[in-house]
C-alpha positions in Angstrom: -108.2 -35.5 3.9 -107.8 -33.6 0.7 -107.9 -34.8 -2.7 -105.5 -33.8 -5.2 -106.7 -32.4 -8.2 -106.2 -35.4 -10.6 -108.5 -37.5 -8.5 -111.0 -34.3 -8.8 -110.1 -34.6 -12.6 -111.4 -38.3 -12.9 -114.3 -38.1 -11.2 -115.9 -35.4 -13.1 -118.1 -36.1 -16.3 -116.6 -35.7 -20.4 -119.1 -32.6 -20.5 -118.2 -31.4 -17.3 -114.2 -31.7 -18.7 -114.8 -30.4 -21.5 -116.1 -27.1 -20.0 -113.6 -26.7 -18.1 -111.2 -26.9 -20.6 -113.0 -24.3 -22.9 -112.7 -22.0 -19.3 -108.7 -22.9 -19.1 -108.6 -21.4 -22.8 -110.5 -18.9 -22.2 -108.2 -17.5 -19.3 -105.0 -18.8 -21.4 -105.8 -16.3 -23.9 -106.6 -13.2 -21.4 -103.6 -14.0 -20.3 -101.7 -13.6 -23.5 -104.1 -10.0 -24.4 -103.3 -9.1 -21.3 -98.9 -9.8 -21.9 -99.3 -8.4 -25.3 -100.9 -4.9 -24.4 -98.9 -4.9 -20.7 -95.6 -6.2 -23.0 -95.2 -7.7 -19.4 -96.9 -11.2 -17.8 -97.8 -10.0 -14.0 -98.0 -13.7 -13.5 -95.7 -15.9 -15.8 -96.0 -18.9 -14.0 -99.8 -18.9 -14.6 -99.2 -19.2 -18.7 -97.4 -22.6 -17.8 -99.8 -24.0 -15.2 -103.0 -23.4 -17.5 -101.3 -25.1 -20.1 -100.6 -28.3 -18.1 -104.4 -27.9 -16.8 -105.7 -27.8 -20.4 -103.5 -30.8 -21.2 -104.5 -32.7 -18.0 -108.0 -32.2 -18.8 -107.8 -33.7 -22.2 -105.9 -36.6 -21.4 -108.7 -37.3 -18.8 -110.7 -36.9 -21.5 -109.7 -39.4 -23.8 -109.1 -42.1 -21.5 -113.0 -41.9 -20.0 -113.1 -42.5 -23.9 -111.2 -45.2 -24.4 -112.4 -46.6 -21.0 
């Protein structure tokens, strides 16, 4: 059985989140270089999802803090 990607979220480590998050920005803002010299997303849906990501990651974040 699978798990979905929240339960892959919790089980992972603050440092471990916290990486990951700086990767999500990282791609978040290719993305937007990219748009910018292209004037045209390839993939706009990908600008969305990376920003949920990011924002899943750091609300896993601060509840292993306030946990």
């Amino acid at each position: 059985m699978k798990k979905s990607v929240k339960q892959e979220l919790r089980e992972k480590s603050v440092n471990d989140l916290q990486e990951s998050v700086g990767e999500a920005r990282t791609k978040l803002f290719h993305l937007h270089t990219t748009k910018s010299l292209q004037k045209k997303a390839d993939k706009p849906h990908e600008f969305r999802e990376t920003r949920r990501q990011i924002a899943r990651m750091k609300t896993f974040i601060q509840e292993k803090y306030e946990g």
